[in-house]
C-alpha positions as CSV (number, residue, x, y, z in Angstrom):
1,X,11.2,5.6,0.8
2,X,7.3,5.4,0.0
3,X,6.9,1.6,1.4
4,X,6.8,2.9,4.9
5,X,4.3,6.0,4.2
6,X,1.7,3.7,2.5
7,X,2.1,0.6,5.4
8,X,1.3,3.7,8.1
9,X,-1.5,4.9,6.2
10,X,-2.5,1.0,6.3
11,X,-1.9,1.1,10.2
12,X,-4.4,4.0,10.7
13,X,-6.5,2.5,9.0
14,X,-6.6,-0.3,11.2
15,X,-6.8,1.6,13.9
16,X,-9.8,3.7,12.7
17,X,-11.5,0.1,12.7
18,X,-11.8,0.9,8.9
19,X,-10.1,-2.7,7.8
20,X,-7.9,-5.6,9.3
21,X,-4.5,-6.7,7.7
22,X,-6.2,-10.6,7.6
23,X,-9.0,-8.6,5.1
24,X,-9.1,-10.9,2.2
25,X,-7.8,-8.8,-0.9
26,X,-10.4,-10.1,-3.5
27,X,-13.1,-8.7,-0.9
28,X,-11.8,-5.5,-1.6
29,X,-11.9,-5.3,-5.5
30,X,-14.8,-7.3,-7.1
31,X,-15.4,-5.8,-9.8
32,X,-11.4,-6.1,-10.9
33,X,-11.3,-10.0,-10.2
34,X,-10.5,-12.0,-13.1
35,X,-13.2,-14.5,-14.4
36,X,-11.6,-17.7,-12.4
37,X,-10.3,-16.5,-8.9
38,X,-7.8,-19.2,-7.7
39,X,-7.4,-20.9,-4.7
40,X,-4.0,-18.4,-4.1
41,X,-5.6,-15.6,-5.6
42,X,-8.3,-16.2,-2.8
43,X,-6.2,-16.6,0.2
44,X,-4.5,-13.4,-0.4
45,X,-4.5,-11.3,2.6
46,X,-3.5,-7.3,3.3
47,X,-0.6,-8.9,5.5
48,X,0.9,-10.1,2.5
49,X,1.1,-7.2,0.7
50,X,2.4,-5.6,3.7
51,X,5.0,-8.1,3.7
52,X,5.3,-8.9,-0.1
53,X,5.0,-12.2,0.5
54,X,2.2,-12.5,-2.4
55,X,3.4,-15.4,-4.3
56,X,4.5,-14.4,-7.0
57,X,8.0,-15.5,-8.9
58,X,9.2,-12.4,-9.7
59,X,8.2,-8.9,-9.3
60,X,5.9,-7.9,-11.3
61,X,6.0,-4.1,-11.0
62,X,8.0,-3.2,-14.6
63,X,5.6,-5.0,-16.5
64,X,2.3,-3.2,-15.2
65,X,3.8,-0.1,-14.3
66,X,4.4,1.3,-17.9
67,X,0.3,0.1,-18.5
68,X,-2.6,2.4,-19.4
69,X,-5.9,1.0,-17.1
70,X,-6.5,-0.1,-14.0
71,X,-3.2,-1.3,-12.2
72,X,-5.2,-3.3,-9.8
73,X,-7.2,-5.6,-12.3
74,X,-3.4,-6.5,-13.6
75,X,-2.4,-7.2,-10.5
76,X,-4.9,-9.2,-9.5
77,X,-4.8,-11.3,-13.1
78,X,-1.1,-12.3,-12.2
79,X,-0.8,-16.4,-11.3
80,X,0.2,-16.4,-8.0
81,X,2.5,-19.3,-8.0
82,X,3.4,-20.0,-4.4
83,X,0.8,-19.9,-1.2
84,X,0.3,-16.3,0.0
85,X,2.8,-15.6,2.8
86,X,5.5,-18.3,2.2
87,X,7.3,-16.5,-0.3
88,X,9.0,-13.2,0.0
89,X,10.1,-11.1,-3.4
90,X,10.2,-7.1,-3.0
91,X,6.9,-6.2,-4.7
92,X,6.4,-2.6,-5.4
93,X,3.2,-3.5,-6.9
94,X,2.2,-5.2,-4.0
95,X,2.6,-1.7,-1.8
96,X,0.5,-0.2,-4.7
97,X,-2.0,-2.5,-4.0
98,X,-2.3,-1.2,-0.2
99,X,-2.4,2.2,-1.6
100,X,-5.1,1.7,-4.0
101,X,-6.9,0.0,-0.8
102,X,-6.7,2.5,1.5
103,X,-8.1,5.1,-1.3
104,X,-10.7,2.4,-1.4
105,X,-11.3,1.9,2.2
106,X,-11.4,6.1,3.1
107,X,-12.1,7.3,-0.3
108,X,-8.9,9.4,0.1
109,X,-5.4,8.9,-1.7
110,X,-2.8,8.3,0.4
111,X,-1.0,11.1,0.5
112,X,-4.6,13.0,1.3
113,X,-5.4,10.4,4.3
114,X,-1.6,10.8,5.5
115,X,-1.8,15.2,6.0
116,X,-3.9,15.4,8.9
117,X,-2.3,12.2,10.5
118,X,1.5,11.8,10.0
119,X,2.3,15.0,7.6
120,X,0.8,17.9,9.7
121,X,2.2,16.5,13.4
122,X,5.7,16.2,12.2
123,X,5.6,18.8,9.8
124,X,6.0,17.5,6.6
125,X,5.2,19.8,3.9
126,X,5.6,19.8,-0.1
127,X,5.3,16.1,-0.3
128,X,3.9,15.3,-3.4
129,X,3.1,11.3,-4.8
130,X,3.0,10.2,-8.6
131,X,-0.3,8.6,-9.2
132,X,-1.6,5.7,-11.7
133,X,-3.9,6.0,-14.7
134,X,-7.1,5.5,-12.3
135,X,-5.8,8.1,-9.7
136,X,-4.2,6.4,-7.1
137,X,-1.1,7.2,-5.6
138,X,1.0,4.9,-6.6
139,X,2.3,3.5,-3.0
140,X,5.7,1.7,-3.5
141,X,7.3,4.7,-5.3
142,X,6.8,8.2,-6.4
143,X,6.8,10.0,-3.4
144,X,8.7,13.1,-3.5
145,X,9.5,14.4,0.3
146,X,12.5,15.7,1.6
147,X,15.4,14.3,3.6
148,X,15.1,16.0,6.4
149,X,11.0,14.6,6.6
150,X,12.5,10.9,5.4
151,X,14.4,11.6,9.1
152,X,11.4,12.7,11.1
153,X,9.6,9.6,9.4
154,X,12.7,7.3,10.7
155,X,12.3,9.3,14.2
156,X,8.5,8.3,14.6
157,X,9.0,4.5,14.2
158,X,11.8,4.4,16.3
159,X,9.5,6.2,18.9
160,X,6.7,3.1,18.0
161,X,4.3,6.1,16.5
162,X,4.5,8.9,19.2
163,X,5.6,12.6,18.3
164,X,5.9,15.1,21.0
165,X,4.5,12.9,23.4
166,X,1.4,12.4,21.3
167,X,0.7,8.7,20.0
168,X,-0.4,9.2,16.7
């Protein structure tokens, strides 16, 4: 259920010229890159995250998300064994990744950047979103919203991102 909300908040963002989706990951987050950046490592873009096709093996997501520290300095410390984009496994971590960028990017969490531009013109209320050790909403899970709003969220793709007439 969260995937979607953080990729949208990654869309506006986009769309608010604030980043592109071929941004280079490592770009974002130099002070969290390992000592020896690979060439992988490197190549990684936001579109892979979007699409978890990082590289990795196997999903890495149980082993960091029970860590203390900064989720995103793990993350970026994995080998990447396969070129970014080639190889799809379902990466949670990768999702948290896009949040901790857009927090990055806006200086807002996700769930902050989202109210005034998906939340308050469909009318989601209540929604609340776990967040990591360093404070950022954690992006592939967590997100407590109801069912009725998981609906509305369904609606608004199907109408490509227009709600009562409005493209948001």
């Amino acid at each position: 259920v969260s995937n979607p909300y953080t990729a949208t908040a990654i869309g506006f963002c986009v769309a608010e010229n604030q980043l592109k989706v071929t941004d280079n990951v490592t770009t974002l987050f130099p002070i969290d890159l390992p000592a020896t950046v690979s060439p992988y490592l490197a190549e990684l873009q936001i579109r892979d995250l979007l699409t978890m096709s990082v590289g990795h093996n196997v999903d890495p997501t149980g082993k960091i998300r029970t860590q203390d520290g900064s989720w995103e300095k793990m993350f970026l410390a994995l080998p990447i064994e396969h070129k970014p984009g080639t190889k799809f496994v379902y990466n949670s971590l990768a999702t948290y990744m896009l949040s901790a960028i857009v927090q990055k990017v806006t200086g807002e969490k996700v769930i902050d950047y989202l109210y005034p531009r998906l939340f308050r013109p469909l009318g989601i209320v209540g929604a609340k979103w776990e967040v990591s050790p360093t404070g950022i909403n954690t992006g592939g899970w967590g997100l407590y919203i109801k069912t009725e709003d998981m609906a509305k969220m369904g609606q608004f793709m199907l109408q490509k991102g227009k709600w009562n007439g409005n493209q948001l």
